[in-house]
N, CA, C and O atoms as a GROMACS GRO file, in nm:
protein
  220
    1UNK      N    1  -3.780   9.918   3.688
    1UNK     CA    2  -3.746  10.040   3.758
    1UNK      C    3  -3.645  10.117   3.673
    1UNK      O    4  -3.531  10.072   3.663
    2UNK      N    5  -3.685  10.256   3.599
    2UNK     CA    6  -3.577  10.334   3.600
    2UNK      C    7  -3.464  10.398   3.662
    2UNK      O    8  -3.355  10.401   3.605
    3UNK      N    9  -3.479  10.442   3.760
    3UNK     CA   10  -3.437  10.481   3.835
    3UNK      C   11  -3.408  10.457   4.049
    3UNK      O   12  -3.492  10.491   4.133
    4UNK      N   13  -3.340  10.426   4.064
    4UNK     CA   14  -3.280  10.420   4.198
    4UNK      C   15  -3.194  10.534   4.269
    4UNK      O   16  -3.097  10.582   4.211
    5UNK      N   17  -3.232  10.575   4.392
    5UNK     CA   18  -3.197  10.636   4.517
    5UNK      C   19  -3.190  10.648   4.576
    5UNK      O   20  -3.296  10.677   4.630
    6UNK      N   21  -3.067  10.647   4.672
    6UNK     CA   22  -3.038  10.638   4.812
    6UNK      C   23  -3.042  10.736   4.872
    6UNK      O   24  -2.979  10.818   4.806
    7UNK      N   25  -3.090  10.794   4.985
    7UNK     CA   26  -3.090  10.924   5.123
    7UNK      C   27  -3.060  10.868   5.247
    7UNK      O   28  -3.088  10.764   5.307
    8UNK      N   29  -2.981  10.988   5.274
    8UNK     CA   30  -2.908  10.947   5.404
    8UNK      C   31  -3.023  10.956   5.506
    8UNK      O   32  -3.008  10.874   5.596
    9UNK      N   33  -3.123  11.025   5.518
    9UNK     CA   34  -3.234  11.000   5.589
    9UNK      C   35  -3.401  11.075   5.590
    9UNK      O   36  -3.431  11.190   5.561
   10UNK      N   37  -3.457  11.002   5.618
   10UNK     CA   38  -3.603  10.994   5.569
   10UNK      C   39  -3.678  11.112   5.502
   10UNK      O   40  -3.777  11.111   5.429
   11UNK      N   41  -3.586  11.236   5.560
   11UNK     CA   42  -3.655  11.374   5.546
   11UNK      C   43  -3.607  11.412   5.381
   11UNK      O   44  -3.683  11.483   5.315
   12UNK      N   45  -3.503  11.372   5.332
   12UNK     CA   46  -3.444  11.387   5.270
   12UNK      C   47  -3.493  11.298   5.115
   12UNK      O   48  -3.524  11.334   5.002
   13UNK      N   49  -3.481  11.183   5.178
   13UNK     CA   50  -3.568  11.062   5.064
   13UNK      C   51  -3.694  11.088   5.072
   13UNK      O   52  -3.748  11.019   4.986
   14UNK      N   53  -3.805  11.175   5.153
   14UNK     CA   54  -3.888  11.206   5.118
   14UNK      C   55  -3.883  11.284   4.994
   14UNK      O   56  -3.906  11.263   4.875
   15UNK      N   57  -3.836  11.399   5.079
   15UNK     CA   58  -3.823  11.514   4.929
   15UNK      C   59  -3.808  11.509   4.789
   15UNK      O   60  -3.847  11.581   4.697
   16UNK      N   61  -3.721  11.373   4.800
   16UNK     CA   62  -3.696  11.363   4.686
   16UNK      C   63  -3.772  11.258   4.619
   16UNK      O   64  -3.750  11.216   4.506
   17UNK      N   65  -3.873  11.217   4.706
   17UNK     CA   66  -3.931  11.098   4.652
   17UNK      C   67  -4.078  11.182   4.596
   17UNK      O   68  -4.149  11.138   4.505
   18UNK      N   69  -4.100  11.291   4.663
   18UNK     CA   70  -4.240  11.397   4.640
   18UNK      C   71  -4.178  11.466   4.489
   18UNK      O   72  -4.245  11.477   4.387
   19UNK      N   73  -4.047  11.503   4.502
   19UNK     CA   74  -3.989  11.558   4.393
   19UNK      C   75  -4.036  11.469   4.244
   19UNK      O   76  -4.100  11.515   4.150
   20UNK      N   77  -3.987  11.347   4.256
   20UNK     CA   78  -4.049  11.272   4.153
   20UNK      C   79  -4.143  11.265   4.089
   20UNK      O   80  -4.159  11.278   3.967
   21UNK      N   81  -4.254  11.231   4.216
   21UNK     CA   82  -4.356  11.200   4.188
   21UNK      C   83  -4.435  11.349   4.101
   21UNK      O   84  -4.513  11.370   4.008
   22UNK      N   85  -4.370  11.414   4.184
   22UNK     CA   86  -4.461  11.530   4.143
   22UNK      C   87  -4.402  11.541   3.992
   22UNK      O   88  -4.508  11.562   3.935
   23UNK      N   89  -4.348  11.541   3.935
   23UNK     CA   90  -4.245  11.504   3.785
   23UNK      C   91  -4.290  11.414   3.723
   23UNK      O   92  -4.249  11.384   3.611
   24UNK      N   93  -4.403  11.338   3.796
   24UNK     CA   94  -4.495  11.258   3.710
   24UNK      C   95  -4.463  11.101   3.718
   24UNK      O   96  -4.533  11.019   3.658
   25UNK      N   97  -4.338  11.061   3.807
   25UNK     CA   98  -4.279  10.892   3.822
   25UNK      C   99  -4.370  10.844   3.915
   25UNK      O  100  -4.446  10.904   3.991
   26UNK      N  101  -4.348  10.711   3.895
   26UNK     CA  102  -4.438  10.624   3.979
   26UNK      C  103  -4.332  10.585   4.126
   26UNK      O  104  -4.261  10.485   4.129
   27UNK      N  105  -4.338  10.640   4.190
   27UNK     CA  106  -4.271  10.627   4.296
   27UNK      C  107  -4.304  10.536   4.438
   27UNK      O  108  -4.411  10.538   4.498
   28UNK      N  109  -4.198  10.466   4.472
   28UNK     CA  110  -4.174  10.371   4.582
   28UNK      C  111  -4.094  10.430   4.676
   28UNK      O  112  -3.977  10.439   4.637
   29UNK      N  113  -4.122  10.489   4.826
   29UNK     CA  114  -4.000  10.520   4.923
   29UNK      C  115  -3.967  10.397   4.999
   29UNK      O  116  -4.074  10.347   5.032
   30UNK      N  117  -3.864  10.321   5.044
   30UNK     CA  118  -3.811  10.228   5.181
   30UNK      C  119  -3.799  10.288   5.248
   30UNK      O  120  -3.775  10.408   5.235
   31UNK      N  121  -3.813  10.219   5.356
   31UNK     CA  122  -3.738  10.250   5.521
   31UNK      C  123  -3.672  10.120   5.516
   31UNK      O  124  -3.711  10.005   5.538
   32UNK      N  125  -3.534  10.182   5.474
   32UNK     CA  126  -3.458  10.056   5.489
   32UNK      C  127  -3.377  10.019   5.354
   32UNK      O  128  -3.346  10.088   5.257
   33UNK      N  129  -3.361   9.927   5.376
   33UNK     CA  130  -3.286   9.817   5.240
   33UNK      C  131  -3.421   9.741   5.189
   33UNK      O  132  -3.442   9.658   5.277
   34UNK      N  133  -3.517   9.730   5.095
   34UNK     CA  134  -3.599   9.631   5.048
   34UNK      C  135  -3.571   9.506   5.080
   34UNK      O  136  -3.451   9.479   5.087
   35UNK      N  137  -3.642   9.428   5.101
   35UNK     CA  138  -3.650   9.284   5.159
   35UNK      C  139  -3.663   9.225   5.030
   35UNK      O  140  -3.605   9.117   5.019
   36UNK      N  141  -3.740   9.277   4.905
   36UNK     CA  142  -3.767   9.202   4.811
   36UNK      C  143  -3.786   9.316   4.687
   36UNK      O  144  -3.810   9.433   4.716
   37UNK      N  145  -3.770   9.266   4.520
   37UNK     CA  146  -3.776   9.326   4.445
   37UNK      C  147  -3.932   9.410   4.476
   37UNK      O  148  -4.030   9.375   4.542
   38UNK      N  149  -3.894   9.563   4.378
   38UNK     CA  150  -4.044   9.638   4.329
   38UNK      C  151  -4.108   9.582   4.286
   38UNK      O  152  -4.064   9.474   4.248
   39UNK      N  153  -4.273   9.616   4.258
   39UNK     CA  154  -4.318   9.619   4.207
   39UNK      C  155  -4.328   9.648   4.055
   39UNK      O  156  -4.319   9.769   4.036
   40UNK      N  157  -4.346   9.573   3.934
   40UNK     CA  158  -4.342   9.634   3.818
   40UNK      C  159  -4.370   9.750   3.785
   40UNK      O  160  -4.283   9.788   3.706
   41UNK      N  161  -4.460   9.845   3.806
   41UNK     CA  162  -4.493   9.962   3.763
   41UNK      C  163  -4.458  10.084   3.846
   41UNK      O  164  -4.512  10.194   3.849
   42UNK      N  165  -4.324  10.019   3.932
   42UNK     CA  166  -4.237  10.105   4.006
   42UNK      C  167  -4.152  10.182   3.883
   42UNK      O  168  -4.107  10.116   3.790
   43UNK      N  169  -4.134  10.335   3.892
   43UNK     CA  170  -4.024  10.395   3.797
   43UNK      C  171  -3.917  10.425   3.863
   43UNK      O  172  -3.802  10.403   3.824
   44UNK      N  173  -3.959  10.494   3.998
   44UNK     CA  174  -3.815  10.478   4.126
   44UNK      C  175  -3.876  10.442   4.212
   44UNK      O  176  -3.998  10.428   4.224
   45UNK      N  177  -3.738  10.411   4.328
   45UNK     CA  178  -3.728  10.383   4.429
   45UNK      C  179  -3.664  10.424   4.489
   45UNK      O  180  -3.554  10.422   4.433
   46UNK      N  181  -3.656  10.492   4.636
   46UNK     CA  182  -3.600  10.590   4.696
   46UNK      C  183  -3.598  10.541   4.841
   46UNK      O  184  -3.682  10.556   4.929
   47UNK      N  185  -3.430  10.454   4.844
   47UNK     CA  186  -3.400  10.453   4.993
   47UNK      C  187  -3.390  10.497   5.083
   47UNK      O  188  -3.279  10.548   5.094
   48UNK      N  189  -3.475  10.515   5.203
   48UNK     CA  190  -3.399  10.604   5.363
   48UNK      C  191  -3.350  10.489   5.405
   48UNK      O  192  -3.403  10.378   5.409
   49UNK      N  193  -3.196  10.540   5.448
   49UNK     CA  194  -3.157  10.480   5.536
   49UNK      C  195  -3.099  10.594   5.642
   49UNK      O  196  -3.126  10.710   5.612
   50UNK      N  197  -3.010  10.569   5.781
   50UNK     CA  198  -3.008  10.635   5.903
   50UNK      C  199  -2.888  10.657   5.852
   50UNK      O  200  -2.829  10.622   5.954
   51UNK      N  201  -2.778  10.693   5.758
   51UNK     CA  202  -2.622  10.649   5.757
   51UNK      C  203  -2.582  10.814   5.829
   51UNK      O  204  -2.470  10.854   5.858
   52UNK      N  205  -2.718  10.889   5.846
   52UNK     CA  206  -2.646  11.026   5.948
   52UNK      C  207  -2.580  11.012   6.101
   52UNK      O  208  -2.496  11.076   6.164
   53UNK      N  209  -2.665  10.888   6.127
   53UNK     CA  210  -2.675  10.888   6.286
   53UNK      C  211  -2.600  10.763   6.338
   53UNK      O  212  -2.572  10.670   6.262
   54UNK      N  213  -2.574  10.762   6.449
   54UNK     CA  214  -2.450  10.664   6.495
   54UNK      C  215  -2.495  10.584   6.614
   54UNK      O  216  -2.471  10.632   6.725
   55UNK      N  217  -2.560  10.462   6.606
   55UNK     CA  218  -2.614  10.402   6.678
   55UNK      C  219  -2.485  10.334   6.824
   55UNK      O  220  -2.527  10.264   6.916
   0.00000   0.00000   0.00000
C-alpha cells in the first residue's frame, strides 16, 4: 500500500476514495478500522470512521 487515509465520515472517505481512483490508484474504502491487512494490489486505503458523531 502506498498510501493511507483516514475520514471522519463515509461521505467524505468516499470522495476521496472516487478522487483516487479516478487518478488512476487501486483503491480500498473501510467502514471501520480493517480487521485484517489489504490486499496486495491495494495502492490506498481509505478509512470511514463516525469520529463526527457522538454516540
Amino acid at each position: 500500500m502506498k498510501l493511507g487515509c483516514i475520514g471522519d465520515d463515509f461521505t467524505g472517505s468516499s470522495d476521496l476514495a472516487n478522487t483516487l481512483a479516478k487518478g488512476g490508484m487501486r483503491v480500498t474504502q473501510y467502514s471501520g478500522v480493517p480487521k485484517g491487512p489489504a490486499d496486495a494490489s491495494v495502492e490506498a486505503g481509505v478509512v470511514a470512521l463516525k469520529s463526527r458523531s457522538i454516540d
